[in-house]
Every structure is written in C-alpha cells, then in structure tokens.
C-alpha positions in Angstrom: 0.0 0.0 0.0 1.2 3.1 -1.1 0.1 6.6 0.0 1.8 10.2 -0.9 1.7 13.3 0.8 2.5 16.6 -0.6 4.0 19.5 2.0 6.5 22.3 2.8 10.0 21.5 3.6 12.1 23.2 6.1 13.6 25.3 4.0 10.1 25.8 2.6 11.0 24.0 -0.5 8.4 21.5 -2.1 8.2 18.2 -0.4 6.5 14.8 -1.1 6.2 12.1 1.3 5.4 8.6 0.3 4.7 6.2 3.0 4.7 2.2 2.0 3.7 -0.8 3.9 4.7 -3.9 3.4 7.0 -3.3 0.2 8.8 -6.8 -0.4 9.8 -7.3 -3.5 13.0 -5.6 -6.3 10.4 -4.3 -8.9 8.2 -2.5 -6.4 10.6 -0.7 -4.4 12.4 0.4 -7.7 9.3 1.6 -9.0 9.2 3.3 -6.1 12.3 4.9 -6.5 11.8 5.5 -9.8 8.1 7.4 -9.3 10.3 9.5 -6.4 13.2 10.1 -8.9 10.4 11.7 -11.9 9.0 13.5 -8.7 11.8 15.5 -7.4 12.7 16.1 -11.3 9.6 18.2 -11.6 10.3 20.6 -9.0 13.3 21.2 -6.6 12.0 19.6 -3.6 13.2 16.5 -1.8 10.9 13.2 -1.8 11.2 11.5 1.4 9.9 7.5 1.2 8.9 6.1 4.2 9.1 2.3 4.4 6.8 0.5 7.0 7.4 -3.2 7.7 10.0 -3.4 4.7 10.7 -7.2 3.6 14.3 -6.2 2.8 17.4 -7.0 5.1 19.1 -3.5 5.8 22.3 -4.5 3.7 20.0 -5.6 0.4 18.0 -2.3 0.8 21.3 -0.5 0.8 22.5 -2.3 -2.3 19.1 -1.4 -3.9 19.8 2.0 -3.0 23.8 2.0 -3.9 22.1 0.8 -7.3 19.5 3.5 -7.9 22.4 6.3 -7.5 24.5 4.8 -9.6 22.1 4.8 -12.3 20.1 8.0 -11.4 21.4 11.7 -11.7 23.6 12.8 -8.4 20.8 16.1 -8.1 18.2 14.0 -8.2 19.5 10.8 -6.2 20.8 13.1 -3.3 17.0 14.5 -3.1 15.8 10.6 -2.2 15.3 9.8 1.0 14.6 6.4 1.6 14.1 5.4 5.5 13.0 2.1 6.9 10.7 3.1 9.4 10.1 0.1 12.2 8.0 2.1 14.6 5.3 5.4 14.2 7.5 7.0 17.4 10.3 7.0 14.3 8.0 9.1 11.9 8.7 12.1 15.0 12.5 12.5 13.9 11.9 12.0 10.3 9.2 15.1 10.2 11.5 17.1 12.3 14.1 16.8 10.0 12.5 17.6 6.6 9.1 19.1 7.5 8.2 22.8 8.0 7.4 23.1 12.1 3.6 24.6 10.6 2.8 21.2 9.2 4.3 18.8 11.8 1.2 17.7 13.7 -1.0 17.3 10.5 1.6 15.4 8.5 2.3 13.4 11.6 -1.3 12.4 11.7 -1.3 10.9 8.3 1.3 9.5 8.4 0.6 7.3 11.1 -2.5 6.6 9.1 -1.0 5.2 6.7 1.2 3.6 8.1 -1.1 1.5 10.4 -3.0 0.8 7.6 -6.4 3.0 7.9 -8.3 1.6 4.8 -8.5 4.2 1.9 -10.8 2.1 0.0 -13.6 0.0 -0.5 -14.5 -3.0 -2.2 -17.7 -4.0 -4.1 -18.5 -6.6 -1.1 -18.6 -3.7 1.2 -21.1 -1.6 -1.3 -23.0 -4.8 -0.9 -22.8 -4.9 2.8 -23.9 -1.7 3.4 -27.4 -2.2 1.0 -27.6 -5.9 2.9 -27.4 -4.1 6.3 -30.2 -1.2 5.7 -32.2 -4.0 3.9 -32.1 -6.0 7.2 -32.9 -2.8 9.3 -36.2 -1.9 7.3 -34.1 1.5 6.1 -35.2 2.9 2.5 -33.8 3.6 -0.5 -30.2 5.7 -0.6 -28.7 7.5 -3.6 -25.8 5.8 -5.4 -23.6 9.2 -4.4 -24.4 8.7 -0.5 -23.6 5.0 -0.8 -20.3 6.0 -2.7 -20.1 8.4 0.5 -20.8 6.0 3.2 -18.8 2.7 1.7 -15.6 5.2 0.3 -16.0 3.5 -2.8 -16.0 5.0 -6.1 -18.7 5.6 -8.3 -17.3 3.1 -11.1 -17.1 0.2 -7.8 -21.0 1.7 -6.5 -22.5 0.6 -10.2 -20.5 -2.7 -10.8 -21.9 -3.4 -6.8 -25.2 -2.7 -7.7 -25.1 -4.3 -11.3 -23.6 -7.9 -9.6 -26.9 -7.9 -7.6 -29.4 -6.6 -10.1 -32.3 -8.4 -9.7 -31.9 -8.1 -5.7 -31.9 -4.3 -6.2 -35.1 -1.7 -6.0 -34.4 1.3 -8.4 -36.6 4.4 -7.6 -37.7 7.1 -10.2 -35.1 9.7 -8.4 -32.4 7.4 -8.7 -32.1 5.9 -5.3 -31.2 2.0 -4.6 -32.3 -0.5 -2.3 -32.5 -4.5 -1.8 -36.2 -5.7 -2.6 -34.3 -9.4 -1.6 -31.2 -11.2 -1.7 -31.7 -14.4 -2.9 -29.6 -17.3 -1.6 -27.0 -17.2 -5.2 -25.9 -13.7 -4.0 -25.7 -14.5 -0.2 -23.1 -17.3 -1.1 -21.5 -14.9 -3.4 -21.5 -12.4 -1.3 -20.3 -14.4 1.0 -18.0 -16.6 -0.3 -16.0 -13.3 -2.1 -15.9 -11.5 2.0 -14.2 -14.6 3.1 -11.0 -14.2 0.7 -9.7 -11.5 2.2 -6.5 -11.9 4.1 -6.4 -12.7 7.6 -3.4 -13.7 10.6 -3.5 -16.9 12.5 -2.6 -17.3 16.0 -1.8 -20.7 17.8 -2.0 -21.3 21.2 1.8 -22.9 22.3 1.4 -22.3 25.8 0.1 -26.2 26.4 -3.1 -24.9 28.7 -5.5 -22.5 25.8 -7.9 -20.3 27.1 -11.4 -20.9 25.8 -12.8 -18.0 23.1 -14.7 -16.9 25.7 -12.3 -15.9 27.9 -10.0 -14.7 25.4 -12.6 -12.6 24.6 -13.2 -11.0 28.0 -9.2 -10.4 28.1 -9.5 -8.4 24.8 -12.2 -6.7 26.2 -10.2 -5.1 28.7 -7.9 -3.8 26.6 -10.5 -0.7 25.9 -9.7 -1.1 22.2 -12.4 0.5 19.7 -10.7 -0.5 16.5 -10.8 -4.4 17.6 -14.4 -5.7 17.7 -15.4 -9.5 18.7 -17.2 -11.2 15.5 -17.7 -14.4 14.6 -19.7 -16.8 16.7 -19.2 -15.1 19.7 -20.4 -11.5 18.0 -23.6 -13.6 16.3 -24.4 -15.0 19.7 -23.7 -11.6 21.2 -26.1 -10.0 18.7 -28.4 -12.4 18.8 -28.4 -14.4 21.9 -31.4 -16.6 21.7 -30.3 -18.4 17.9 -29.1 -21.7 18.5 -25.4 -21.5 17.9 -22.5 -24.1 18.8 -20.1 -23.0 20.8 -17.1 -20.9 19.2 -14.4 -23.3 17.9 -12.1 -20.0 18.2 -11.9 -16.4 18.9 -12.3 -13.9 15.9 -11.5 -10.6 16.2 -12.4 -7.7 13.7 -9.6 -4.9 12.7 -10.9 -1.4 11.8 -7.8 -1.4 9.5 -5.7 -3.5 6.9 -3.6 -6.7 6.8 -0.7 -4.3 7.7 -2.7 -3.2 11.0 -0.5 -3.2 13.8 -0.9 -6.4 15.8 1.6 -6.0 19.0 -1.4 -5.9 21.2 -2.2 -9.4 20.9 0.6 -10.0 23.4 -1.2 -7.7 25.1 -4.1 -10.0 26.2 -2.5 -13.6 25.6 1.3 -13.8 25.5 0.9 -18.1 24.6 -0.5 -16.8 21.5 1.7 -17.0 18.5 1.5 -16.2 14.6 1.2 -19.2 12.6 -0.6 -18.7 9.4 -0.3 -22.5 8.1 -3.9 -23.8 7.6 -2.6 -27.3 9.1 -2.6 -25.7 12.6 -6.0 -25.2 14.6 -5.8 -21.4 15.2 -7.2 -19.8 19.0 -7.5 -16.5 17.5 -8.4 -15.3 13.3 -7.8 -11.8 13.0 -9.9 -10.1 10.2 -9.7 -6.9 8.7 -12.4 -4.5 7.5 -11.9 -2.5 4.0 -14.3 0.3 4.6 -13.8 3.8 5.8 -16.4 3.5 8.8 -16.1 -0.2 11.1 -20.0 -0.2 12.3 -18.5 -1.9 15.5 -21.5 -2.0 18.3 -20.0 -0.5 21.0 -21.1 -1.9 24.6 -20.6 -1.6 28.5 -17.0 -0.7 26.6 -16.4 -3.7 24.4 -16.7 -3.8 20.5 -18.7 -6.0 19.1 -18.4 -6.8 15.0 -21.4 -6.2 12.9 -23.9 -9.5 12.4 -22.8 -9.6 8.7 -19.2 -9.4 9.6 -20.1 -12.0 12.0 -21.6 -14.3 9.3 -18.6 -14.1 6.9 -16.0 -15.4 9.8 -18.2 -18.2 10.4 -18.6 -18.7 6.5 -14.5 -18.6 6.5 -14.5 -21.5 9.3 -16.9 -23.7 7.5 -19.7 -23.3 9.2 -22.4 -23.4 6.8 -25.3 -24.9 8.6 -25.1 -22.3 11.4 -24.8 -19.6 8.7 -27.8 -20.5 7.0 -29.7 -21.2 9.9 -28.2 -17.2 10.8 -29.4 -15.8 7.4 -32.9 -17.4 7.9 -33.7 -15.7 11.1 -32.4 -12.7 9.7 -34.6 -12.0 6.7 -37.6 -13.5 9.3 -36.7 -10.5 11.8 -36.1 -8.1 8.9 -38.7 -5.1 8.9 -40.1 -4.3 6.1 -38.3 -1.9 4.4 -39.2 1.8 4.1 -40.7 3.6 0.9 
C-alpha cells in the first residue's frame, strides 16, 4: 500500500512524502524509486519515502539503494530519502528533519495513518454490505452518491456493486437504490468473495489455551475500539437466543488492513503466537475490514463486530449450517423496508 503526501520542507522548499507498507519485493521498491526520482525532477524539492514493515534485510536495501544512485542523476539521487521506518514514534524525527514546524502535527497524523494501515478504500463486497445491512434494518432507499459516500467506494465500484446484484436491487424514479431481496445465489457470493480476504493466524503454544470466551473477555479489557469481537461469539452476542454451537475459536475484527498493527495481541495472551499454516487449529483469526467507517457496536465498553461481519468469519471456518440457519432468522426478523 502506497500513500503520498505533498507538504513544505524546512527550508520551505516543495516536499513529497510517500509512505509504503509492506514493500517486499526488487520491482516494487524500484518503481518506487523511480516514481520519487520523476518526482523530485519536476520541482526542486526532496521526496522523502517512508518504508513501513520493509521485507528487505538492511544491507540488500542499501545495495538497492547504492544501485538507484548509480544509475540516477547525483541532483536528483541526493533528493531521495529512503528510511525504513520500524515504529510510528520514528515518523517524529523524520518530520523534524525535513518538514516545515507549521505542518508537523497534520503530517504526523497521516502518516501514522497510513502507516497502520487505515483503509483508503472500498471494495464491491462492502457496497453490498452496506445495502444488505439497511435491507435487514427496514431502512429505505439511498442514492448511489451517499452510498459511494458511506462505503468510500468510487462511483465506477458503487454501479458494478449494484449491477452484480441486479435483480436483488429496488431502483426508484429519483435514482435511489435498495434491496427488494437477496436471494440465496448472492448470499453465497457475497459471501463466499468477504471470506477471501486476508487474515493472521494465531496458535496457542502455551500447552493450557484459554477458551474463546475468555480470550474474549481479556481483549475486552484492553478498551480497544478498532478491535471488535465477530464471529460466533459477536452472532451470539447479537443475537443471543439463535441456536449457535459453541465458538471453535476467537475472531476478532480490525478497523484497519492486513498491515494493522498487531503487538497488542501480546497484550491479552502472550501463549499466542502467529502461525498462518492452515494445518494448525488457530485460537485466534484476526480479520480486517476494507471500509472507511467499522460499524463496530459499542457496549458496556467492548466492541462488538457487525452481524454480517459475523456471518462471513463463520462462512470462512466452514460453518455453513449455522450460517444459514443465521441468514434465515435474519430475513424473518427483517422489517419491512421503508418507501
């Protein structure tokens, strides 16, 4: 993920920023170089490049860079920066050094953004969870712009959304959409495309696991409103009386990216370790959401991940049955939606 930020320098020169997460391979970070190299070219500023959780060794990245000069201008080479940033506190003495003192604390703030990986962008799964969850609340009709609005999708990713679903969708003579139903092909779609995203597996290696439950209590205490509680736990949560098993594991819900930062989970659980292998039984799945607002449910403290959230985690795990026992009392409790 790539994000670039335009400023003042010190010397109130033109400045660009670019923050990356998770750059790991040759032809990315040299088309970064190269895209900072045309940048400071057009203007006779300095591009600084900020490289969060950087797959490279420190000696390949300063071959890679050793490379780039030799092949790149001196006066525009020596206006590169290229820093390997391991920690936000780091993006303090960067900004002091190349930032005007007027811009500090905004460019600080974005910068962290990025770099923990705030989403920037949505997906036409979350255009579709957005008309799923008014449909289930009884809400009426939205214009395409408000849903572009609401989702931070673009208008291009809004209409291929709404076109995927067509004969689910409810078009109004001033242009507004809603569900009229969502038939069992686009729930499994729907569905089944939510699951792919990426997620981080954690293993219990302490020899005596906690149950879900109780790492969910533990996570709770934390205080933390960008981590919500979803899967089974969050559907039983939500709905209480539906006749769930108990939770094989403990899902948790990130208001951010795959490149969220995740040093919290010791946190809570310090037997918990990272394993993404699908051989091993995982305590805890950590999910990430790809839309500019989480709808967490916020309670007595303790986030809880939205129902349809809830319903792809336990899609993910293979729970089928429950989900479609889920999805039935759902569209049964749904009001009827409003004209």
């Amino acid at each position: 993920m790539n994000s670039a930020i335009y400023a003042h320098g010190t010397s109130g020169v033109p400045l660009s920023i670019e923050v990356s997460v998770g750059l790991g391979t040759v032809r990315d970070l040299r088309k970064l170089l190269l895209d900072a190299a045309y940048t400071v070219r057009g203007n006779a500023g300095t591009a600084v490049v900020l490289l969060f959780k950087c797959g490279f060794t420190p000696a390949r990245l300063a071959a890679e860079l050793a490379e780039f000069q030799g092949v790149v201008r001196h006066d525009i080479a020596d206006r590169v920066k290229v820093l390997a940033i391991d920690t936000r506190q780091q993006i303090d003495g960067v900004l002091h050094e190349y930032v005007d003192a007027n811009q500090f604390e905004v460019l600080r703030g974005q910068s962290e953004a990025f770099s923990v990986g705030t989403p920037t962008s949505s997906s036409r799964e979350v255009v579709q969870f957005l008309l799923l969850r008014r449909w289930l609340r009884g809400l009426g009709p939205i214009k395409t712009a408000d849903l572009a609005t609401q989702s931070g999708a673009s208008s291009p990713t809004v209409s291929a959304a709404i076109k995927a679903i067509e004969p689910d969708v409810l078009r109004t003579r001033d242009r507004q959409v809603a569900l009229k139903s969502f038939s069992p092909e686009s729930w499994h779609k729907w569905l089944t495309k939510s699951a792919e995203a990426q997620t981080v597996r954690f293993v219990d290696r302490s020899g005596a696991p906690r149950t879900p439950e109780k790492l969910a209590r533990r996570l709770s205490a934390l205080g933390r409103k960008d981590v919500a509680i979803g899967g089974v736990l969050g559907a039983m949560h939500h709905f209480p009386a539906i006749d769930i098993t108990g939770a094989p594991r403990l899902d948790i819900l990130i208001h951010g990216t795959y490149h969220a930062d995740l040093s919290f989970m010791e946190e809570f659980d310090a037997g918990l370790v990272r394993d993404d292998s699908p051989e091993e039984n995982a305590r805890v799945v950590v999910h990430f959401t790809n839309r500019s607002e989480s709808y967490f449910d916020i309670e007595n403290g303790t986030a809880w991940a939205d129902v349809l959230d809830c319903l792809i985690h336990m899609w993910k795990a293979g729970l089928t049955h429950q989900v479609e026992d889920l999805i039935s009392y759902l569209c049964r409790q749904a009001p009827p939606p409003v004209q």
